[in-house]
C-alpha positions as CSV (number, residue, x, y, z in Angstrom):
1,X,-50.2,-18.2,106.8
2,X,-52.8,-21.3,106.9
3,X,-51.3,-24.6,106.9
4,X,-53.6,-25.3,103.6
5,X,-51.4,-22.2,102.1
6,X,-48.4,-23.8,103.1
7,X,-49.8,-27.0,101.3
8,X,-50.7,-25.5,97.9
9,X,-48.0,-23.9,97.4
10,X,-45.6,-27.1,96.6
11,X,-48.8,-28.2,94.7
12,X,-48.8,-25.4,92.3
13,X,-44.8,-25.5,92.0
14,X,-44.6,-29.0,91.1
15,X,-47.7,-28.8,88.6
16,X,-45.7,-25.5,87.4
17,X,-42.3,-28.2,86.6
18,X,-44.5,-30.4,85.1
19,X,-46.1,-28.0,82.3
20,X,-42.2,-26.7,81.5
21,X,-41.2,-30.5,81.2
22,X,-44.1,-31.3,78.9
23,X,-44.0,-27.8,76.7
24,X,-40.1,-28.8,76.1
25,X,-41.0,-32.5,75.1
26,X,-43.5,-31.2,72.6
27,X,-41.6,-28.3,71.2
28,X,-40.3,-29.2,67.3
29,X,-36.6,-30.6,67.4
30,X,-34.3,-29.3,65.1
31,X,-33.1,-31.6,62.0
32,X,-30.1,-33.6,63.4
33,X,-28.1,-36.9,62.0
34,X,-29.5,-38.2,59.3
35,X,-31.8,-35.5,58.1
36,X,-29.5,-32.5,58.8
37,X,-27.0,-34.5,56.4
38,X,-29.7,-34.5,53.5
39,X,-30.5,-30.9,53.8
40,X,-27.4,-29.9,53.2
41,X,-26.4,-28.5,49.4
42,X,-25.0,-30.8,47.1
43,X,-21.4,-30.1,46.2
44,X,-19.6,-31.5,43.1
45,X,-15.7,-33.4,43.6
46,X,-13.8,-34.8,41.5
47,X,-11.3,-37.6,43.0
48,X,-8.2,-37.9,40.9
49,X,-5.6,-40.6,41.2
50,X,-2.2,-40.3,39.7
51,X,-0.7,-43.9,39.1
52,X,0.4,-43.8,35.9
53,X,1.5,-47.9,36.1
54,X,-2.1,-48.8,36.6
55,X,-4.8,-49.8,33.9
56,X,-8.0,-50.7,36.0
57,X,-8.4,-48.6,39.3
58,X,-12.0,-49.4,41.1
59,X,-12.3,-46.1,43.8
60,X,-13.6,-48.1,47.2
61,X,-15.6,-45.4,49.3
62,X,-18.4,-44.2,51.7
63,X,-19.8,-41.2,53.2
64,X,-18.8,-40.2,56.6
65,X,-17.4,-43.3,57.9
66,X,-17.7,-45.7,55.8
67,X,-21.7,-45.1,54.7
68,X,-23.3,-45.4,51.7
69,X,-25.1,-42.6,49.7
70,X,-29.0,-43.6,48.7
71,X,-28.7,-45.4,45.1
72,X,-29.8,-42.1,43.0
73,X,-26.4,-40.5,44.5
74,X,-24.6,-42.7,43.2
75,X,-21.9,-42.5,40.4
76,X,-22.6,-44.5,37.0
77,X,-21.5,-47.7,37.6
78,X,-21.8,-48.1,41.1
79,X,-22.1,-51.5,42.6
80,X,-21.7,-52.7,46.3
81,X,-19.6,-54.9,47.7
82,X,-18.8,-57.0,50.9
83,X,-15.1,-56.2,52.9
84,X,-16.2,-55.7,57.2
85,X,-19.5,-54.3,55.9
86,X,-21.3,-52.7,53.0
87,X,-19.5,-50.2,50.8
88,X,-19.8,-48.3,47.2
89,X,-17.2,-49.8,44.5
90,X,-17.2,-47.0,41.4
91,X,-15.0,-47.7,38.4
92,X,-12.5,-45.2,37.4
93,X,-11.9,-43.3,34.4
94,X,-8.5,-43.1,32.7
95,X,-7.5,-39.4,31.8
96,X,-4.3,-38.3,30.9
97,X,-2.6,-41.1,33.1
98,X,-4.5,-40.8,35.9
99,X,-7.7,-42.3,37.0
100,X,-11.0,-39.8,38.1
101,X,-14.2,-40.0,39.4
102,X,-16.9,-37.3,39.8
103,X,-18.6,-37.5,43.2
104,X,-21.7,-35.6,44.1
105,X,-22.0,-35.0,48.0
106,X,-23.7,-33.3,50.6
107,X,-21.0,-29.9,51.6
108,X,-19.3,-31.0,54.5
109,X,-19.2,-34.4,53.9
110,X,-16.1,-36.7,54.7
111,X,-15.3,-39.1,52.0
112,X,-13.7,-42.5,53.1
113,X,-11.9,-44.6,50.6
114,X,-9.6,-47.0,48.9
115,X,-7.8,-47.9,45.4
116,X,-8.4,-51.5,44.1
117,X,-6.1,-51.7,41.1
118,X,-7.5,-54.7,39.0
119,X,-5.0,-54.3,36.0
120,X,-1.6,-53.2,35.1
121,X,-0.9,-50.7,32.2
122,X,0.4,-53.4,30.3
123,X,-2.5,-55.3,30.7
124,X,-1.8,-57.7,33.2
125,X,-4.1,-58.7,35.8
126,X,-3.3,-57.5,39.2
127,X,-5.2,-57.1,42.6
128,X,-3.7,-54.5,44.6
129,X,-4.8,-52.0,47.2
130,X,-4.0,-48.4,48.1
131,X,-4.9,-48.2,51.8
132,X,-2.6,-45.0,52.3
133,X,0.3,-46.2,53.5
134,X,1.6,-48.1,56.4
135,X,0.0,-48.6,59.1
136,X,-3.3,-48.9,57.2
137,X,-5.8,-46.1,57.4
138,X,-7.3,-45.4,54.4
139,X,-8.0,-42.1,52.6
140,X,-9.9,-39.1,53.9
141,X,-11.0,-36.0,52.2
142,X,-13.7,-33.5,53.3
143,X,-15.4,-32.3,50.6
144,X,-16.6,-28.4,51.4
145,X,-16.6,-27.0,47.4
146,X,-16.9,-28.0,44.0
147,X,-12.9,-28.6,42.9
148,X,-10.6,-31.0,42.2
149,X,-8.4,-33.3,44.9
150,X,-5.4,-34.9,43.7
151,X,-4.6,-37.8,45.4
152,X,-1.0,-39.6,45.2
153,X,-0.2,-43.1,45.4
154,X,1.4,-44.9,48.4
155,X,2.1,-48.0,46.5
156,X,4.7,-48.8,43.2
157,X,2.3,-51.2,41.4
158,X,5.7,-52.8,39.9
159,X,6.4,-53.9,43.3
160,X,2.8,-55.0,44.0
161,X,3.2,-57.2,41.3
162,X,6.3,-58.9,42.1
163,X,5.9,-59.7,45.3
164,X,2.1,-61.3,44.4
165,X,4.4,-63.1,41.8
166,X,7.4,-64.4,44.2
167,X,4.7,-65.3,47.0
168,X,3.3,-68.0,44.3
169,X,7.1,-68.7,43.1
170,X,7.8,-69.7,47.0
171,X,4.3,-71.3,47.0
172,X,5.0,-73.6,44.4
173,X,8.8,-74.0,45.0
174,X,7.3,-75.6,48.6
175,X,5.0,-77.4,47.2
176,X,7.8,-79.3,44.8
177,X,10.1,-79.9,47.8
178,X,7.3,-81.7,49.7
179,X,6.0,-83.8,46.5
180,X,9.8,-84.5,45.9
181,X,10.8,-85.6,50.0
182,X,7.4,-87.5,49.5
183,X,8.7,-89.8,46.4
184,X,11.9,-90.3,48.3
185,X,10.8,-91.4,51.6
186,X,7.9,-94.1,49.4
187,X,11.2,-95.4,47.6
188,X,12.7,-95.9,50.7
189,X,9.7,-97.6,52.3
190,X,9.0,-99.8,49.5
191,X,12.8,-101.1,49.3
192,X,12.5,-101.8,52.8
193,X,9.7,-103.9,52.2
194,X,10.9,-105.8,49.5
195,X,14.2,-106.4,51.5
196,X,14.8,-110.0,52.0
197,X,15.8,-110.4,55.4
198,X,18.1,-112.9,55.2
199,X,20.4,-111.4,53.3
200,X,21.3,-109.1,56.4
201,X,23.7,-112.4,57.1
């Protein structure tokens, strides 16, 4: 073999590589992320939240951690609001004594959310959060079917209540002591002032 044969032959295997490389950058990619989450069917879930006490209950949510659904997705009602970023804030309906909302989602999907409870049965105003217990770490359900999930609450709304109503009992109760040791040390400092000294003998 010629030394020129011993030199093409690299040649042609490297120009070989080369047409692989740039067949495989122009060949159609299949629908990933984004897209492949459009494509897939719609599915329709309901949400239900059993807590009887309540009398407002906003469902906090997003898709797959924490994302939000285009606006046409989007329960009646929607709105969005700011907590560490962007998220969809639905109203609930009250049926039966529980509170529902009826989600349409790609199958497959992984629903994120909270309970903001705005009201008490009664009517009083409140402003608690379900956030699934303690530690923290919010609600998950993955939504394969049409169907139903029944979701319990982690919190007593009666206790919710109470201790938003003892923190601004203490609040106050402080804020009396300090007024009160404030008088008291201006009474002292004004009869110290209007002390004649020479009565000390």
């Amino acid at each position: 073999m010629t030394r020129l044969h011993r030199l093409r032959r690299p040649f042609w295997l490297v120009m070989a590589l080369l047409l692989i490389c740039g067949a495989a950058a122009l060949r159609p990619r299949h629908a990933s992320g984004a897209t492949a989450y459009q494509e897939q069917p719609f599915v329709t879930h309901v949400l239900r939240y059993n807590l009887s006490e309540a009398g407002e209950v906003a469902l906090i949510w997003g898709v797959n951690g924490w994302h939000m659904l285009p606006e046409a997705q989007r329960p009646a009602g929607t709105t969005i609001i700011k907590t560490t970023s962007d998220v969809m804030q639905t109203p609930m309906k009250r049926t039966n004594g529980s509170f529902e909302v009826t989600l349409q989602v790609p199958a497959g999907s992984t629903i994120d959310y909270l309970f903001h409870i705005t009201q008490a049965r009664s009517g009083v105003k409140a402003d608690a959060w379900d956030l699934n217990g303690v530690p923290e770490r919010d609600f998950n359900t993955v939504i394969v079917a049409n169907g139903v999930t029944d979701v319990p609450p982690t919190i007593s709304l009666g206790q919710e209540l109470f201790a938003s109503t003892a923190d601004t009992l203490s609040q106050w109760t402080a804020a009396l002591i300090l007024l009160c040791m404030t008088l008291l040390l201006a009474i002292i400092a004004l009869r110290l002032y209007a002390r004649d000294p020479y009565m000390d003998f």
